[in-house]
N, CA and C of each residue as an Amber inpcrd file, in Angstrom:
protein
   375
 -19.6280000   6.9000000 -22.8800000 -19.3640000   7.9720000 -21.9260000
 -19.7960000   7.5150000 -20.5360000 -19.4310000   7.5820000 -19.5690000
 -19.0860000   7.4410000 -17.8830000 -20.1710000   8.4460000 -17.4540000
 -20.7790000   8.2880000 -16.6220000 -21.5290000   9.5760000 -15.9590000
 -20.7770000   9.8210000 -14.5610000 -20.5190000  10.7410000 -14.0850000
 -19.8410000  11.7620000 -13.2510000 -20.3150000  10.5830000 -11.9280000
 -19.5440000  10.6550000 -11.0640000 -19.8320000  10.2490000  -9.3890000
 -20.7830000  11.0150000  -9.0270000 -21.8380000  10.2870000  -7.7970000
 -22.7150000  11.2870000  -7.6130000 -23.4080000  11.0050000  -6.3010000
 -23.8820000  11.8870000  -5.2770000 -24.1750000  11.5630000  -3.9690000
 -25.8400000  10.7740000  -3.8740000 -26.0700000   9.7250000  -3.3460000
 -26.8690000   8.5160000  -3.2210000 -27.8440000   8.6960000  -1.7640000
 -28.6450000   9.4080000  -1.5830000 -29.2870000   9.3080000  -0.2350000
 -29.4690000   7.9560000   0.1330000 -29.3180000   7.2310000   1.2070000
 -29.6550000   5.9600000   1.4410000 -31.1640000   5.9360000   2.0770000
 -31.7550000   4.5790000   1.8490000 -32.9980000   4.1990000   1.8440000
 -33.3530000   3.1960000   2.7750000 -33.9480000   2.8790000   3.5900000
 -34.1670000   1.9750000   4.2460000 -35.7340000   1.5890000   3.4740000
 -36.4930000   1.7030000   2.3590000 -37.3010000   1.1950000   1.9180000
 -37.0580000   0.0940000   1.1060000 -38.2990000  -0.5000000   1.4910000
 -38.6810000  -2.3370000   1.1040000 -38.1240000  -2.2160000  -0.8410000
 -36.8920000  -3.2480000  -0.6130000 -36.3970000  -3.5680000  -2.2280000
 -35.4630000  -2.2440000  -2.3380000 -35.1920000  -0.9850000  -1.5910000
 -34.0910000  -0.5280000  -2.3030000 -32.8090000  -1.1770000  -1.8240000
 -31.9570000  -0.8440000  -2.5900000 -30.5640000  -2.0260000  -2.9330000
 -29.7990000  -0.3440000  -3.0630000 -28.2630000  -0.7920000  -2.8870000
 -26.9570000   0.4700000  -2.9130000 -26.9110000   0.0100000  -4.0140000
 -26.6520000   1.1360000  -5.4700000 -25.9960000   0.5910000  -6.8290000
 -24.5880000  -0.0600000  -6.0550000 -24.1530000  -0.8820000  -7.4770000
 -23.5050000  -1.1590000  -7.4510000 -21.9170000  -0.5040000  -7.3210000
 -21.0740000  -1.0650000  -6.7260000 -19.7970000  -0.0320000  -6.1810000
 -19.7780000   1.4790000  -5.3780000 -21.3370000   1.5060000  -5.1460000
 -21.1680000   2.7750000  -4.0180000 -20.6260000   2.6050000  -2.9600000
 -20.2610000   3.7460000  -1.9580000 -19.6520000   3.6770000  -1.1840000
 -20.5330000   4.2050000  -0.2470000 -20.6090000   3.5370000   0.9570000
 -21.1970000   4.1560000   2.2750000 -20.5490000   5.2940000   2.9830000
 -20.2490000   6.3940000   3.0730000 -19.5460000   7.5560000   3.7330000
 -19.8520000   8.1300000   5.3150000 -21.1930000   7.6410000   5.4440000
 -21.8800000   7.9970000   6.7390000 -21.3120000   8.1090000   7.9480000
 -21.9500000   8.1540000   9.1820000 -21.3860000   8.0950000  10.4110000
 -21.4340000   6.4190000  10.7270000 -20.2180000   6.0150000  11.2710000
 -19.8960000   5.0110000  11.5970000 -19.0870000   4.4530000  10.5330000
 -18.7400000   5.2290000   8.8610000 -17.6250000   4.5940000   8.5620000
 -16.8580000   6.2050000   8.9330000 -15.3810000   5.2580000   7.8510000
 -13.9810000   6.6020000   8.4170000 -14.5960000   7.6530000   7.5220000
 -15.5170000   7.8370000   7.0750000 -15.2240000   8.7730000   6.3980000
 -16.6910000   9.6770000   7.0090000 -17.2400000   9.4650000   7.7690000
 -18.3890000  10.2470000   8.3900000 -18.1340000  11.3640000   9.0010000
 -19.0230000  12.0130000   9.2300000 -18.8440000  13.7670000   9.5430000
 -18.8290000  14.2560000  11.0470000 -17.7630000  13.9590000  12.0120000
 -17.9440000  14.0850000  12.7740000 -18.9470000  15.4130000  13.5180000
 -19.0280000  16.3210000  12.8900000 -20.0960000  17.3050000  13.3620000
 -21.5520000  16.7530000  12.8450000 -21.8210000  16.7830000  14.5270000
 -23.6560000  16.1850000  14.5390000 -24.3220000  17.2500000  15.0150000
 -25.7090000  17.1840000  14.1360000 -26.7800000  18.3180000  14.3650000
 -27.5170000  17.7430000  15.7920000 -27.6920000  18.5690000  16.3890000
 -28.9020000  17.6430000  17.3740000 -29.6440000  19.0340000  18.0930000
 -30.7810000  18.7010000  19.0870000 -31.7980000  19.3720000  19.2440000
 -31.2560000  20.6350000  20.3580000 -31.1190000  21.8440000  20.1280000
 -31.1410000  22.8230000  21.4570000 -32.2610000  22.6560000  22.2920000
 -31.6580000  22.6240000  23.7790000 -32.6430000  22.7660000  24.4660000
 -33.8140000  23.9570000  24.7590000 -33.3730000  25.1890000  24.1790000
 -34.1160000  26.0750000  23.4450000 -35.0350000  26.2540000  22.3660000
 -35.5210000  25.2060000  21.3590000 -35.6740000  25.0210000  20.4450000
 -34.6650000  25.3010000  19.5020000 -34.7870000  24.6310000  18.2880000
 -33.8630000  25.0890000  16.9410000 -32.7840000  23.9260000  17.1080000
 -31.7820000  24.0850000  16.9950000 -30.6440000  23.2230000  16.9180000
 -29.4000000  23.5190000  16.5700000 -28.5610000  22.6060000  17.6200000
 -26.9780000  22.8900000  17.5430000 -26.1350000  22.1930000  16.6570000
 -24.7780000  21.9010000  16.1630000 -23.8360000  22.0160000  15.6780000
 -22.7710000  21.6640000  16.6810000 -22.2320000  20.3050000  16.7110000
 -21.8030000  19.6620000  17.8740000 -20.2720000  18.5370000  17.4520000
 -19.9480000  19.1450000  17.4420000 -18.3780000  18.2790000  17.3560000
 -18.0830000  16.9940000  17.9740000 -18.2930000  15.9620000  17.4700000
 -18.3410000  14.4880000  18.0880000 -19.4930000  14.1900000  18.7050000
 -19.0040000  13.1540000  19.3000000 -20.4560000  12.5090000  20.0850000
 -20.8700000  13.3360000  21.5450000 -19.4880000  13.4860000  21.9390000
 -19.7720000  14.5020000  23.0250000 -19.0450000  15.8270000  23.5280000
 -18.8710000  16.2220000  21.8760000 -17.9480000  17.5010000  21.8180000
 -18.8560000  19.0680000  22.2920000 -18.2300000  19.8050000  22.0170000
 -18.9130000  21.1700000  22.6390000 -19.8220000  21.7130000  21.3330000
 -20.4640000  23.1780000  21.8070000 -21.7430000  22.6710000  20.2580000
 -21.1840000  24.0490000  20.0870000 -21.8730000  24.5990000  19.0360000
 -21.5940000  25.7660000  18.4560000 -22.7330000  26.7340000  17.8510000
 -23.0820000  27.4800000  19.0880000 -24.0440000  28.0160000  17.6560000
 -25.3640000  27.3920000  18.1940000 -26.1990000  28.0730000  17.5970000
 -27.7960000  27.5270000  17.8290000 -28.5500000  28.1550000  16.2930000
 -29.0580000  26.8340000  15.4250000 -29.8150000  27.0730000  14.2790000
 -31.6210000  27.3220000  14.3220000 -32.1320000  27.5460000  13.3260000
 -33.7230000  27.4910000  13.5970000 -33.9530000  26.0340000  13.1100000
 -35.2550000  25.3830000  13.3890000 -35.2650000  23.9210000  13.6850000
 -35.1800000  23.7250000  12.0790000 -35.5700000  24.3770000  11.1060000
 -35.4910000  23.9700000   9.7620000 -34.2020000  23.5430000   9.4810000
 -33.5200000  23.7270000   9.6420000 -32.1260000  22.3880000   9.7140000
 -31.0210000  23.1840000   8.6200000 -31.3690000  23.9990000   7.4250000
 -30.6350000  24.3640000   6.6560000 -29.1930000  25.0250000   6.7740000
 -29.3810000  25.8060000   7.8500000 -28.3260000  26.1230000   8.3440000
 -27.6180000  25.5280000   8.9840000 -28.1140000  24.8680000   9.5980000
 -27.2390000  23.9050000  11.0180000 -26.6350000  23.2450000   9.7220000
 -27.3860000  22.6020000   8.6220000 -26.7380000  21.7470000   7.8270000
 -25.2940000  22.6140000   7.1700000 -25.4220000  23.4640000   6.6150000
 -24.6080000  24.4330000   6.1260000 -23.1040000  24.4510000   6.6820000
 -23.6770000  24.7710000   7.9280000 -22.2280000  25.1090000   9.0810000
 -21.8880000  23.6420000   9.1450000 -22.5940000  22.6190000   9.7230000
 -21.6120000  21.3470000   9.9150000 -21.0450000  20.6850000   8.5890000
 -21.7730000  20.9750000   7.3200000 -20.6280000  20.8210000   6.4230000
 -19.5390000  21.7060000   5.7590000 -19.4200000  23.0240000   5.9140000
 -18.3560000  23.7980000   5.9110000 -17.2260000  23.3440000   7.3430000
 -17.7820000  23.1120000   8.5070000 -16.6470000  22.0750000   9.2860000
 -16.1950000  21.1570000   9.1110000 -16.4030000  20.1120000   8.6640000
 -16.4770000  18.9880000   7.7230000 -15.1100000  19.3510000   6.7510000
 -15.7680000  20.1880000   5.8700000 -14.6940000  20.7860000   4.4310000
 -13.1890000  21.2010000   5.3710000 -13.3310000  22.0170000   5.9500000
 -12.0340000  22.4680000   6.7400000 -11.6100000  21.3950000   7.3810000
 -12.0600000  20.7630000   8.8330000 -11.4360000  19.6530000   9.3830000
 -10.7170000  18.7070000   8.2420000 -11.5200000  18.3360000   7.1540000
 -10.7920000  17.3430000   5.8490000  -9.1160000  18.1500000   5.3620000
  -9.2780000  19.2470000   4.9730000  -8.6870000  20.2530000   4.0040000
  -7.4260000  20.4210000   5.2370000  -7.4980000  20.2310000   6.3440000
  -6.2540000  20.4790000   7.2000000  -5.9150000  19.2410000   7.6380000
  -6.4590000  17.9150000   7.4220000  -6.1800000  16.6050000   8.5520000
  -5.0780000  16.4960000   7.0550000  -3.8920000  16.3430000   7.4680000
  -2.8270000  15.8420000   6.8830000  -3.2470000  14.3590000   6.2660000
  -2.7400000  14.2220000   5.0090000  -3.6540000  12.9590000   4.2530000
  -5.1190000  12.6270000   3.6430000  -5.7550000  13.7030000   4.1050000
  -6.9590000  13.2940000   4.2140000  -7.1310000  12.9620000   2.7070000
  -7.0420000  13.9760000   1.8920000  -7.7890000  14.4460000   0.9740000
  -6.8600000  13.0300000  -0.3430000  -5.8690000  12.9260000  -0.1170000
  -4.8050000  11.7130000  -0.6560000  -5.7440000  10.5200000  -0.5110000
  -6.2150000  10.1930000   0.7580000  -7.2550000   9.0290000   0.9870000
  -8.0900000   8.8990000   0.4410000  -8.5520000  10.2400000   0.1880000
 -10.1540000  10.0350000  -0.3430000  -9.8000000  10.0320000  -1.8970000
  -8.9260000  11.0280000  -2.4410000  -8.7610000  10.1290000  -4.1170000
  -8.6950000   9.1040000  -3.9920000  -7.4480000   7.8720000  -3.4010000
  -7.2100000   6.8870000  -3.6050000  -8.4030000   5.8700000  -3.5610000
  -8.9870000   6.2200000  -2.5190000 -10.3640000   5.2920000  -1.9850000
 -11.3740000   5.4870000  -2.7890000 -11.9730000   6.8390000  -3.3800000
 -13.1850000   7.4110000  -3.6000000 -13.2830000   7.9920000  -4.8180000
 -12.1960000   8.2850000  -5.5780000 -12.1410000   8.8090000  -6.9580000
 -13.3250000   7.5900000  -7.6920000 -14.1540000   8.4180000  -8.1750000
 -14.9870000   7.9010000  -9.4610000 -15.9690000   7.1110000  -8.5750000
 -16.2100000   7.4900000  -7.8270000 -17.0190000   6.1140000  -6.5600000
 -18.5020000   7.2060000  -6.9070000 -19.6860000   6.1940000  -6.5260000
 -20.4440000   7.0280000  -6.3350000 -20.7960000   6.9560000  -4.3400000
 -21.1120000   7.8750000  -3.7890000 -20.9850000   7.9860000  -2.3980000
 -22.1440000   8.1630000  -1.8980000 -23.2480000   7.3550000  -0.5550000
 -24.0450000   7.2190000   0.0270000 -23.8690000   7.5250000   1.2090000
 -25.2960000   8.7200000   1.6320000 -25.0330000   9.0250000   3.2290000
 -26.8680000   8.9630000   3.5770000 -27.0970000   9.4520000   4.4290000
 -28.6830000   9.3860000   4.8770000 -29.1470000  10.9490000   4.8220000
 -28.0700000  12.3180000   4.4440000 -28.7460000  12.9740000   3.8660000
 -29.8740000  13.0990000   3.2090000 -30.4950000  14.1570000   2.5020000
 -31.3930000  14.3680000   1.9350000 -30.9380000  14.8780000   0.5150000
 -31.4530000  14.5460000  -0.6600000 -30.6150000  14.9650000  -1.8060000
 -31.3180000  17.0550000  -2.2900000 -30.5610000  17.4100000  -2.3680000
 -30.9760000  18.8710000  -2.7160000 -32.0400000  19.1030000  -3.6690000
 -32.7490000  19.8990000  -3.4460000 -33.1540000  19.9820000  -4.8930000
 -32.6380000  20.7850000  -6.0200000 -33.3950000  20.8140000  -7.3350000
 -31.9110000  21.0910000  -8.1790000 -31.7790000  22.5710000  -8.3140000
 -30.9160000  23.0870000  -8.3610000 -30.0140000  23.8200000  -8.5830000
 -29.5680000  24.5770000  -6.8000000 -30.1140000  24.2040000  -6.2120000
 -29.6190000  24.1190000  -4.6310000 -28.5140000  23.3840000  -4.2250000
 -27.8610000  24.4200000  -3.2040000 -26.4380000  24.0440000  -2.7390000
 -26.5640000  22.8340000  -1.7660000 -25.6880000  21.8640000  -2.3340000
 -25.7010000  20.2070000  -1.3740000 -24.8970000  20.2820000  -0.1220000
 -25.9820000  20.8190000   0.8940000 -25.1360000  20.7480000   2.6420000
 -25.2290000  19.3670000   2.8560000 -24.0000000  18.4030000   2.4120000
 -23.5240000  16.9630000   3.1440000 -22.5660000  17.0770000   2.8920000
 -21.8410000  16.4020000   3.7220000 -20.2210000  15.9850000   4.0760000
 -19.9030000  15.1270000   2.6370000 -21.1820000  14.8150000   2.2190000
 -21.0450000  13.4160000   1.0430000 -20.4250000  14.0500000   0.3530000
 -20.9660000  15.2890000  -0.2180000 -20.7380000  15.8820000  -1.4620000
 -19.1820000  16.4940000  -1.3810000 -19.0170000  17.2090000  -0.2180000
 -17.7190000  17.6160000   0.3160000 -16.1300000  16.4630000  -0.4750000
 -16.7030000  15.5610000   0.2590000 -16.1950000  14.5360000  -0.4850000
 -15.6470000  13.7480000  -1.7870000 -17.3210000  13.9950000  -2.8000000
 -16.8120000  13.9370000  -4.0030000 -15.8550000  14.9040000  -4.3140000
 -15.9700000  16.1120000  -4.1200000 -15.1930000  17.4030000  -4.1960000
 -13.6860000  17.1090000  -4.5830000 -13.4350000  16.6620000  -3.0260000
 -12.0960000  16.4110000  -3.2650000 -11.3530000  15.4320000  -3.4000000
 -12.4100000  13.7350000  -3.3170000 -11.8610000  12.8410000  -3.9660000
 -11.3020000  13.1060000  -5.5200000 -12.9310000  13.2320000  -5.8360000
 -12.2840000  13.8160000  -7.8040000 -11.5600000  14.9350000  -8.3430000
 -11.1600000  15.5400000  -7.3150000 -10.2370000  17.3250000  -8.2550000
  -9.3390000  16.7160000  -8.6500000  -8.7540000  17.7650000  -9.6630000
  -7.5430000  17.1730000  -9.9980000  -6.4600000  17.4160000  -8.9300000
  -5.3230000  16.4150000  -9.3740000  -4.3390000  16.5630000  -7.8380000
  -3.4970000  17.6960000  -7.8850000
């Protein structure tokens, strides 16, 4: 039996290694989330469309939400970019997928673009 694809926080600690055949998804490949969290000048934090897109919204600094909203943008921007979701089966079906997220704990809802991803690499078509 196969165990399911599954989202990989990446590590910059001494000796960790990517399993084998994961896929990097992050910002800076194609498949990264263009909505970035970054700091309000108010405290808390915004929800920001590109590198120097307009922001949306102002979260409390605990991040959960901000995380929330930029991956429900994420899900939509994918779910309407013509092709998208074709790419990511072809590319990503059965892959396991690495971002610098934080992994949820369990039975908590996974705010990353990563997971977004498995979603709709693996549905059926």
């Amino acid at each position: 039996m196969t165990t399911p694809p599954r989202r990989i926080q990446r590590r910059r600690t001494k000796g960790w290694r990517a399993p084998d055949g994961a896929i990097y998804v992050g910002r800076g490949s194609r498949w990264g989330n263009p909505a970035r969290i970054v700091p309000a000048w108010s405290g808390g934090l915004l929800v920001q469309w590109g590198e120097t897109g307009g922001a949306v919204g102002t979260w409390p600094a605990d991040g959960i939400e901000a995380h929330r909203y930029a991956t429900e943008l994420y899900r939509r921007w994918a779910e309407r970019t013509v092709g998208f979701t074709d790419r990511a089966r072809a590319e990503l079906a059965g892959r396991d997928l690495m971002c610098w997220c934080p992994l949820p704990e369990p039975g908590q809802p996974d705010h990353c673009h990563a997971a977004v991803l498995l979603e709709l690499a693996n549905a059926a078509a």
